[in-house]
N, C-alpha and C positions, 0 to 999 in steps of 0.2 A: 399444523401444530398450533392447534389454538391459544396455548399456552403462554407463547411467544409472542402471535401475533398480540395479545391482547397488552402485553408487555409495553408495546414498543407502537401501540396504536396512539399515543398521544407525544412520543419524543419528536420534536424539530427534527426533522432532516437535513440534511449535508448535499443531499442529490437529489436534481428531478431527472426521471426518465426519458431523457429526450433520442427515445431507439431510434435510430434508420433503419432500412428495409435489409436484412440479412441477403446475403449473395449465396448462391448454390453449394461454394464451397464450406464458406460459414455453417450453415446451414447441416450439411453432414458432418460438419466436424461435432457439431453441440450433439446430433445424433450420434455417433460412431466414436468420437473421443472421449467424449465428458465423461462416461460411465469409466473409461478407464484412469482418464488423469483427471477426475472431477470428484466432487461432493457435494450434495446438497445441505442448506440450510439445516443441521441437524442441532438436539441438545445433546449429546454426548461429545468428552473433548477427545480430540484427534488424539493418534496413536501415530508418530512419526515415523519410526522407524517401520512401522507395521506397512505405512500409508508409501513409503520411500523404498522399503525392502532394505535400509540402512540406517546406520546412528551416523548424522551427521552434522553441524550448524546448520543451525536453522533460521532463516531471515522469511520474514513477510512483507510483502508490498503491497500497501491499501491504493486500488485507483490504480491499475495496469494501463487503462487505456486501450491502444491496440494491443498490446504487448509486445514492441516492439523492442523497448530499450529492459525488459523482465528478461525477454528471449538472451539477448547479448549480455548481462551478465550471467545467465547461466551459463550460456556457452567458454564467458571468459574466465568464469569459478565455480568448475565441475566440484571442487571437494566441497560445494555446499549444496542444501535443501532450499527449494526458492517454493513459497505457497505465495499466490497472488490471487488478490480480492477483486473482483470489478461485477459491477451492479449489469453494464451495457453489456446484453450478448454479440451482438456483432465482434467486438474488442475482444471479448472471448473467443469465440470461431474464429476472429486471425489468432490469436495466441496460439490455440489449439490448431492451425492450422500450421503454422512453425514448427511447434514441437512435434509432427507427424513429420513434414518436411526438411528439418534438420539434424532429426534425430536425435532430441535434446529429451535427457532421459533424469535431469535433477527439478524439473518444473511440475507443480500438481496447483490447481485451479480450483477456485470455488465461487458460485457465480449467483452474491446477495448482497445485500447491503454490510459492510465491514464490520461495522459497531455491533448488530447480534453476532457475526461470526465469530468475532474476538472474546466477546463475550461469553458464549455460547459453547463455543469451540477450541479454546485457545488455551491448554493450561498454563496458569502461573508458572512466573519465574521458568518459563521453558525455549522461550526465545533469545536469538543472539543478537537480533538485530529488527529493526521495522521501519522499513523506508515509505513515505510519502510526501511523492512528488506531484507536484503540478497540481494538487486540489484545485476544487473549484473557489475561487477567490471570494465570488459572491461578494463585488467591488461595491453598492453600493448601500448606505449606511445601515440603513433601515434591515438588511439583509445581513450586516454580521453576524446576525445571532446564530446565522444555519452554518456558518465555521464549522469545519470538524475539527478545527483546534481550539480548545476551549479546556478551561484546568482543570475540568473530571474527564477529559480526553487524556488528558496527557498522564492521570494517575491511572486510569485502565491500563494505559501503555506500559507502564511501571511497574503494572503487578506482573506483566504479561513476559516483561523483557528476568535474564539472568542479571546477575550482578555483574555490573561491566559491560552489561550488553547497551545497545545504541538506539538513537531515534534521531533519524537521519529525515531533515525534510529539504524540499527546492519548492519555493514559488517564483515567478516571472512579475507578480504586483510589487512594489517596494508597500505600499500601505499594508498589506497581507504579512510581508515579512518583519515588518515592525510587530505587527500583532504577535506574530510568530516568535518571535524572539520578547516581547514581554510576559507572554506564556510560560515557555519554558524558562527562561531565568526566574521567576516568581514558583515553579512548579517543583516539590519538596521532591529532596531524592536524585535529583538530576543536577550537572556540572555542564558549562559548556565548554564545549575540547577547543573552542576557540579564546582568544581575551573575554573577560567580560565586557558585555552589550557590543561584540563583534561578530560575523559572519565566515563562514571557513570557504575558498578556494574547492571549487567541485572537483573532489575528489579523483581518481583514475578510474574507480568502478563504476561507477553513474555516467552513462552514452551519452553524449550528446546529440539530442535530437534533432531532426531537422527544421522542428520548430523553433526550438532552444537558435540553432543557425541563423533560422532568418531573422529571429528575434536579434542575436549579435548583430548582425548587417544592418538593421534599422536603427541600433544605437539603443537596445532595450537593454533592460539590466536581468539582471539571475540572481537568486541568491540563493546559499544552501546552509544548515543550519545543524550541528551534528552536537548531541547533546547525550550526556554517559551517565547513565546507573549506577550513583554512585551505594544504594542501599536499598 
C-alpha cells in the first residue's frame, strides 16, 4: 500500500522493533491463525459484527504484548469484542496461541503499527472503549517526543471512541504518568472519572501481571488513568 506507507514515512514513531526469534509454536500460529483471527494492515474500516459474527462492545487494546493479560479479559467478558494491536509477532503467536488453546472465541488480532490501524481501520465514533497499558515509556528526555501519548493521540482516540466510551491507560514510570495525566486533562472532550489531577485504583478488569507483581514487591508504583468521552 504505497499510499500509506508514503503517509506515514516521516511520522516519529512510538516503537522500535526489537523481534526475538519466534518459537515453532508462534510460528504456526501466525501461519494457521492469523488468516482466521487476524487482518492485515488494510485502508478499508473494519466491519465488527461482520469480523466477530456479532454486535457486540467493542474495546481495543493498543500494545498487547504477549497477550497474556487481552487473553483473561476476554475470557473474563465474553459479552464483549476484544481487537488487539501489537507491532511484535512473537506476542502475537502467544496471543494467538491462547486463543487456539482456550478456546477464546471474542479476541480478533491485527499485527502493525496502532496509529495506521486506527486510523486506517477504525471507524469514528464506533468504540466503547481503548485501553493502553504499559507503553513504552521512552524514559529519557530527549526521547519524549516518540510518546504515543501526545494531544493529537489523544483527539484520534476521541474520534474513534462512542460518547461515553473510555480511554483507559497504566504506566509503571511515575514521570510517563504525569505526562499522561497532563495530556489528557488539557485534551478537549474528555473528563476524568477520577478527582481532577488524580489517578483511579486499577480497576477489576485489568489482570495483574506478573510483572505488575514483581513490580509491587520491589516497592514500584502503577498507575492507571481512566478518562470519558464526554462529546
Amino acid at each position: 500500500m504505497p499510499e500509506v506507507a508514503e503517509q506515514y514515512l516521516r511520522r516519529i514513531r512510538s516503537f522500535v522493533r526489537r523481534e526475538g526469534r519466534l518459537t515453532r509454536g508462534q510460528q504456526r500460529a501466525l501461519d494457521e491463525l492469523y488468516p482466521v483471527f487476524g487482518k492485515p494492515l488494510e485502508t478499508s474500516i473494519l466491519d465488527y459484527s461482520d469480523w466477530f459474527g456479532r454486535s457486540a462492545p467493542t474495546i481495543l487494546e493498543i500494545g498487547f504484548g504477549n497477550g497474556a493479560s487481552l487473553a483473561e479479559m476476554a475470557l473474563a467478558h465474553p459479552q464483549n469484542n476484544y481487537i488487539g494491536i501489537e507491532v511484535h509477532r512473537p506476542g502475537v503467536g502467544n496471543l494467538l496461541l491462547q486463543i487456539e488453546q482456550r478456546h477464546i472465541q471474542n479476541v480478533r488480532v491485527i499485527c502493525a503499527d496502532a496509529v495506521e490501524v486506527i486510523d486506517n481501520m477504525i471507524a469514528d465514533s464506533s468504540l466503547d472503549a481503548v485501553y493502553l497499558f504499559f507503553p513504552d515509556p521512552w524514559h529519557k528526555k530527549r526521547h519524549h517526543k516518540r510518546r504515543i501519548v501526545q494531544a493529537g493521540f489523544a483527539q484520534t482516540i476521541r474520534r474513534k471512541l462512542k460518547t461515553g466510551g473510555v480511554f483507559h491507560l497504566a504506566t509503571d514510570w511515575q514521570n510517563y504518568a504525569e505526562h499522561m495525566l497532563e495530556i489528557m486533562t488539557q485534551a478537549e472532550g474528555f473528563t476524568n472519572t477520577a478527582k481532577p489531577d488524580e489517578y483511579v485504583a486499577r480497576p477489576e478488569y485489568r489482570p495483574l501481571t506478573k510483572f505488575e507483581q514483581r513490580g509491587h514487591r520491589l516497592g514500584h508504583g502503577v498507575w492507571d488513568l481512566i478518562f470519558r468521552k464526554t462529546q
